[in-house]
C-alpha positions in Angstrom: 10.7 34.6 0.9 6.8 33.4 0.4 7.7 32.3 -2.6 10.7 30.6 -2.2 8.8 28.5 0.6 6.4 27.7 -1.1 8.6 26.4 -4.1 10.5 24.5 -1.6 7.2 23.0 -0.5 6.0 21.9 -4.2 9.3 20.2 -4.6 9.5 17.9 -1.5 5.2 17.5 -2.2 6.5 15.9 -6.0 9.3 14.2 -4.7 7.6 12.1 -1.8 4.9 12.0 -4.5 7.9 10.2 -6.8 8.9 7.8 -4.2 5.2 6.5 -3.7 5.0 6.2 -7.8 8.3 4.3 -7.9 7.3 1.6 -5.3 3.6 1.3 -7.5 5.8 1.0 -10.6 8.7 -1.5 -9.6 6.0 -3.8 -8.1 4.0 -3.8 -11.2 6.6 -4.4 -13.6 7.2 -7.3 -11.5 4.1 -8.6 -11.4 4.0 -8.3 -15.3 6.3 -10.9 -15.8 5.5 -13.8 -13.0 4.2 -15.9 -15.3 6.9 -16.0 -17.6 9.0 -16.2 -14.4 7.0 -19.5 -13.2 7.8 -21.1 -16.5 11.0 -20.0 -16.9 12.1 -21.6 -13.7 9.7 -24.6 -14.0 7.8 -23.6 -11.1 4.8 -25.4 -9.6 1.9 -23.2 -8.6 2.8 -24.4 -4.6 6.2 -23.2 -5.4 5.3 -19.8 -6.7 3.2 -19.7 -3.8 5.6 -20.0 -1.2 8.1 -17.7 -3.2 5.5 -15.0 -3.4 4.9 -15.5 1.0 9.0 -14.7 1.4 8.5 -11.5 -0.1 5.5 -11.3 2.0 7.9 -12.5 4.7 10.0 -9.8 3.9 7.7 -7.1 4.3 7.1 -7.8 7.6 10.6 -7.7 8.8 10.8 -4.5 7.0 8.2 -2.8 8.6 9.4 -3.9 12.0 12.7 -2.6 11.6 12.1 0.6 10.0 11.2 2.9 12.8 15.0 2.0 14.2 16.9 2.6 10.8 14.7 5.9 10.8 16.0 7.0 14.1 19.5 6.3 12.9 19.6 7.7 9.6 16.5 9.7 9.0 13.3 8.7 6.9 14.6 11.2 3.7 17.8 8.8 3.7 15.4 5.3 3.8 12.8 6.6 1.5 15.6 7.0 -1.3 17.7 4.4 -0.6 15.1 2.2 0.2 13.7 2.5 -3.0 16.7 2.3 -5.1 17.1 -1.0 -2.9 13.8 -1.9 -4.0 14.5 -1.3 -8.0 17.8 -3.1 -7.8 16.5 -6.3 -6.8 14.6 -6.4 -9.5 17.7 -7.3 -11.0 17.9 -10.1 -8.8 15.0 -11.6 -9.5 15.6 -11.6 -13.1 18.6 -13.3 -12.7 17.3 -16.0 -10.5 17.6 -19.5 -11.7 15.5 -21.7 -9.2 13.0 -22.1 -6.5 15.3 -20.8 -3.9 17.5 -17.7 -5.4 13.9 -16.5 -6.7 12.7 -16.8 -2.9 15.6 -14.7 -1.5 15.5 -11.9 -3.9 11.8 -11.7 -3.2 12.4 -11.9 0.4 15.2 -8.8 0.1 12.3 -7.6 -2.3 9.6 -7.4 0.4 11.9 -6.2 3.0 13.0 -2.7 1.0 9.4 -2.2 0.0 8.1 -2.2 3.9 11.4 -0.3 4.6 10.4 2.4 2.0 6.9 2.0 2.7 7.3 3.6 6.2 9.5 6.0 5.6 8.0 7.2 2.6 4.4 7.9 4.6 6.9 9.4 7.4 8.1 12.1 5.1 4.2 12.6 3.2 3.1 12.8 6.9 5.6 15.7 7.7 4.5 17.4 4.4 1.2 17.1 5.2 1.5 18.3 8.4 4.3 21.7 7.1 1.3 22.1 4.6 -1.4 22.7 7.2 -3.2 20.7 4.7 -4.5 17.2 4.4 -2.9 15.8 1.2 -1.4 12.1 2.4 -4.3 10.5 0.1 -2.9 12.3 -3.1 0.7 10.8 -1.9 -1.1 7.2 -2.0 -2.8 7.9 -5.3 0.3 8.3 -7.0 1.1 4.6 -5.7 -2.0 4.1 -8.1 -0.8 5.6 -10.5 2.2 3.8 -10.7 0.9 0.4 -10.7 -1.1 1.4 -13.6 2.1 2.6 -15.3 4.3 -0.3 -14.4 1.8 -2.5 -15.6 1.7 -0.6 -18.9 5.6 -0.7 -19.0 5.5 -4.8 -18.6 3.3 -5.1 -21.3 5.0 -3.3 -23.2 8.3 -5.6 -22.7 6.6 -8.2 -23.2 5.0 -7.1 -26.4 8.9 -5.9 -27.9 10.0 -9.2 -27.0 12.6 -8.6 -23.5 13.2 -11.5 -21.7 12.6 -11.2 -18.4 16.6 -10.3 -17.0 16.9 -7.7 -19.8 13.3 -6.1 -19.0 14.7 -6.1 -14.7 18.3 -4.8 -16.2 16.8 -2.1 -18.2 13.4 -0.7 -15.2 15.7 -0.3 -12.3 18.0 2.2 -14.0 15.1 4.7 -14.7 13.6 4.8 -11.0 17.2 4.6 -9.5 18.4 8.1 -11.5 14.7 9.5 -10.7 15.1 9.0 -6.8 18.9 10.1 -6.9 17.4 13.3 -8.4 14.4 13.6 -5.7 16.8 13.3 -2.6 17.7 16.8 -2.5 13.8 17.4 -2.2 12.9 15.6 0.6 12.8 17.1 4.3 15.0 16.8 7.0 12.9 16.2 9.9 13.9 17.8 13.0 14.6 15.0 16.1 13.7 12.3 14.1 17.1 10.5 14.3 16.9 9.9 17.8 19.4 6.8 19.7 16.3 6.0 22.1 15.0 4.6 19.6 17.6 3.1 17.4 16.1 -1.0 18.2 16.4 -3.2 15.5 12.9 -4.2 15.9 9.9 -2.1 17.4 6.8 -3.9 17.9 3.9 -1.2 17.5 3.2 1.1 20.4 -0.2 0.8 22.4 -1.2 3.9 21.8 -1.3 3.7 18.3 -3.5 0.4 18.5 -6.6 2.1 17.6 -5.6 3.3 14.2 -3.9 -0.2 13.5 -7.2 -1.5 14.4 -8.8 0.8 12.0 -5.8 -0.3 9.1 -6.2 -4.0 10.5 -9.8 -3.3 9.1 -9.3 -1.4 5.8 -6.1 -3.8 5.2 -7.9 -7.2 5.5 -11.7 -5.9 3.3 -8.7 -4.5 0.6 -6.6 -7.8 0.4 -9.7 -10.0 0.6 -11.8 -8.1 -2.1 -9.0 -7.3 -4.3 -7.8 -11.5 -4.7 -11.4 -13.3 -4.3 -13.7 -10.3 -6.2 -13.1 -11.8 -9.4 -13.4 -15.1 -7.9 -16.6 -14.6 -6.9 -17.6 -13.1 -10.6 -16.6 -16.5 -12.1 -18.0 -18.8 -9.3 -20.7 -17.3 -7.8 -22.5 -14.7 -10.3 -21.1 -17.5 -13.4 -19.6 -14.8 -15.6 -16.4 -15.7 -18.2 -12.7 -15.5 -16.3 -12.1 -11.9 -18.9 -15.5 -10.1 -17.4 -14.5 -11.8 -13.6 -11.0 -9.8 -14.0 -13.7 -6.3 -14.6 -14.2 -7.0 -10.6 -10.5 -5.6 -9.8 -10.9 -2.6 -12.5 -14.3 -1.7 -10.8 -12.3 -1.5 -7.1 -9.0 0.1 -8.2 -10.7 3.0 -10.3 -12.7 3.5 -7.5 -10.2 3.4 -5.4 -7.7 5.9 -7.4 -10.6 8.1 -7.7 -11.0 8.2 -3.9 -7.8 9.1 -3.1 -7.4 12.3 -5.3 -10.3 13.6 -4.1 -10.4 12.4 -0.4 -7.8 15.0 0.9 -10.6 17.3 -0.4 -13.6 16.1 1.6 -11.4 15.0 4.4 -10.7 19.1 4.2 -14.2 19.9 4.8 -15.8 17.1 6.8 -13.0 15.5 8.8 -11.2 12.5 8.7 -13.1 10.9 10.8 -16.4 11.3 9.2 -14.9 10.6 5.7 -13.4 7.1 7.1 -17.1 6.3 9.1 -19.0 6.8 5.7 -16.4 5.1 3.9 -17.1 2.1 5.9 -20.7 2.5 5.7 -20.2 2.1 1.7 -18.1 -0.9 2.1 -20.6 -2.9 4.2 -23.5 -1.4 1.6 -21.1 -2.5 -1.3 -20.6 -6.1 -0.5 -24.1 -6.5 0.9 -25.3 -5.6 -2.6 -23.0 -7.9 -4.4 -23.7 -10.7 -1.7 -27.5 -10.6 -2.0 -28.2 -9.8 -5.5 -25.7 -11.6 -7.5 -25.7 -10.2 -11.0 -22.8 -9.1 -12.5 -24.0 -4.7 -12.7 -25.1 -4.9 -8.8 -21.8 -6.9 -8.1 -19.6 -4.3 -10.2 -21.7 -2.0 -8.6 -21.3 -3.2 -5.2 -17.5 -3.8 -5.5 -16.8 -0.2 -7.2 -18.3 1.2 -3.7 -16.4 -0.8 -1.6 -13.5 0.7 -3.4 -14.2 4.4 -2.9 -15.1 3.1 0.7 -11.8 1.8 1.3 -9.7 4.4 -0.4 -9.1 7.0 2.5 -9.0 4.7 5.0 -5.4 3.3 5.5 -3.8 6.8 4.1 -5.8 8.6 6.9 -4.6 6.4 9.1 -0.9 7.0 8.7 -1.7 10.8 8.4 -2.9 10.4 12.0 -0.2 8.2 13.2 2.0 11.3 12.2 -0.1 13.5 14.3 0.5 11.1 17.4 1.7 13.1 20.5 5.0 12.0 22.2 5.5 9.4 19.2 8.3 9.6 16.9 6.1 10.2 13.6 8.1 7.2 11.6 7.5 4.5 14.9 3.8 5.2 15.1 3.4 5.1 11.0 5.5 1.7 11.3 3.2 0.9 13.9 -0.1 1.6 12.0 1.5 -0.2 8.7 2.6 -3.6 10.1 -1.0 -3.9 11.3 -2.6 -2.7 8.3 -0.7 -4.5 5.7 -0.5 -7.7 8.3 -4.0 -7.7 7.6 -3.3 -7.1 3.9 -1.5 -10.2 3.4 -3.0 -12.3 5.6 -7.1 -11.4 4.5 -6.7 -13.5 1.3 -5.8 -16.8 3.2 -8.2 -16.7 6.3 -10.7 -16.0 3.5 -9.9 -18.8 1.8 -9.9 -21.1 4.1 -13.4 -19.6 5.4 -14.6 -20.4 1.9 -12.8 -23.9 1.8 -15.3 -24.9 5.1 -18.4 -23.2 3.9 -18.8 -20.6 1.1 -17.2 -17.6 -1.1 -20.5 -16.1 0.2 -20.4 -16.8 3.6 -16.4 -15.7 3.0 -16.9 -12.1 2.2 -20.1 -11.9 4.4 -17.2 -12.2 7.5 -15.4 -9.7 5.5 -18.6 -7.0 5.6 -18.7 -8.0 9.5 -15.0 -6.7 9.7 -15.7 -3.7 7.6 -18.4 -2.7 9.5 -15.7 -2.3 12.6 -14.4 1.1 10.3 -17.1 2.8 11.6 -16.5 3.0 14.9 -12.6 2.6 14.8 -12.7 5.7 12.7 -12.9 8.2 15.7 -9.3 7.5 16.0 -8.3 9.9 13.5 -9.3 12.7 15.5 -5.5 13.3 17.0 -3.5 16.3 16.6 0.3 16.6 17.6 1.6 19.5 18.7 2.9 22.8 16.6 1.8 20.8 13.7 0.9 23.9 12.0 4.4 25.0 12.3 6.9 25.3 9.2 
């Protein structure tokens, strides 16, 4: 019987573990082929602009609406079908033939990634929390992971010579037969379909507003560093656009590294603790790229800031899970429209901050912001009841 549960426990650990790979993957392969997909359609760089915000767009809407197609049809059923949504409109896109069919598939895009996004940190929360263990970083490394690999894939169409519709014909298939596969894995949670709270749109409870403050944090220093750190390679520290682009390779490695080995440290000195030093790194990291602008102290700087940020945001939905007399998938919608609000937003404000004064003075707001982690980070410490229970 041991055995058998904890079989049945590896299975739904790979298969939430699949969805989080899958939504890395189809978003990379996507981004592989946007500038083919700019001069295919004869897009302006304003026009791709405003394509990429309806996908943004999209995302929103599909993190507010998620905790209410959770309680109607369970977050095992939105994970899957969610992301074979997700993969499907990659067809879509590849088949879009202006400005504004490329905007609505990205919009439908956006929308099935929040929608998956949620409930796919609903279900790694309710492993996490049938585990007695705290693995939800591992579930958002795999997201890693599969960026990485969908990036590989894209260049690797691109190198054999697939046109864009026959590279988003051929992807989708793959991911749609994996997740048909990794349905039967994931867990029924018990009372999460619940008619009280079936509304199309939740706006994030109160009490969660601590953690979103914490993910509004992480979110905005992630989306800020990952667009302008190269940025401020090439402008500020002078270095060639090829060594500006090692900027985003320093941050993401640090970053992946973080996240297989936070659950670990998280393990032994708390959440909490892991998150405060986390932000402690970040504010050292772009203090030391900020005021000594070479390019080792920047990498340097930047690759902290990366293993800084790396537990932050899946800590944050691991709490959200743990939230007393809160459906697990409202408060993680919750947490996420915050956090990735932040996300998508961060690049802009700091742009426009930059636009007035300086790239400098830009991500010295953004170390101000950071610095907020380390005293939001005490709201991790939450525990829901019988969450030891099986």
């Amino acid at each position: 019987m041991l055995k058998a549960t904890q079989r049945s426990f590896l299975y739904s650990r790979i298969a939430v573990s699949a969805v989080f790979f899958t939504i890395g993957a189809v978003f990379a392969n996507w981004i592989s082929r946007i500038p083919q997909v700019k001069e295919n359609l004869s897009l302006s760089e304003a026009d791709l602009g405003l394509a990429l915000m309806m996908a943004s767009i999209g995302l929103l809407f599909g993190l507010l609406m998620t905790s209410g197609l959770i309680a109607r049809f369970g977050s095992k059923n939105i994970s899957i079908y969610g992301a074979i949504c997700l993969s499907a409109s990659l067809v879509f896109v590849g088949f879009a033939f202006n400005f504004v069919t490329l905007s609505i598939a990205l919009f439908f895009s956006g929308l099935f990634n929040g929608v998956t996004d949620v409930a796919m940190n609903t279900q790694g929360a309710e492993v996490e929390k049938r585990s007695g263990k705290q693995i939800m970083n591992s579930f958002h490394a795999f997201w890693s992971i599969g960026t990485f690999t969908g990036a590989v894939m894209g260049a690797g169409f691109v190198t054999l010579g697939f046109s864009v519709r026959d590279h988003f014909l051929a992807v989708p298939l793959f991911f749609i037969v994996l997740m048909l596969i990794m349905r039967q894995f994931l867990l029924d949670i018990p009372d999460e379909q619940n008619s009280d709270n079936q509304a199309a749109f939740q706006l994030p409870p109160r009490a969660i507003w601590a953690l979103g403050a914490l993910a509004f944090a992480a979110g905005l220093s992630e989306g800020a560093l990952i667009d302008w750190g190269g940025l401020y390679l090439h402008d500020i520290v002078g270095t060639s656009e090829a060594v500006a682009a090692f900027a985003l390779a320093a941050f993401s490695a640090t970053m992946v590294f973080g996240r297989f080995t936070g659950d670990t440290v998280a393990e032994r000195i708390g959440a909490s603790r892991l998150v405060r030093i986390g932000g402690g790194l970040v504010v050292v990291g772009i203090g030391i790229a900020l005021f000594f602008p070479t390019l080792w102290t920047s990498l340097f700087g930047f690759a902290l800031a990366g293993l800084g940020l790396a537990t932050a945001i899946p800590l944050a939905f691991s709490a959200a899970g743990k939230m007393p007399a809160i459906p697990s998938g409202r408060a993680i919608a919750g947490v996420a429209t915050i956090g990735y609000a932040a996300f998508l937003m961060g690049p802009a404000l700091i742009g426009f901050v930059a636009e007035a004064t300086s790239l400098r003075i830009a991500l010295g707001i953004v170390m101000v912001i950071a610095l907020t982690i380390i005293f939001t980070g005490g709201a991790l410490d939450v525990r829901k009841p019988h969450e030891n229970q099986s």
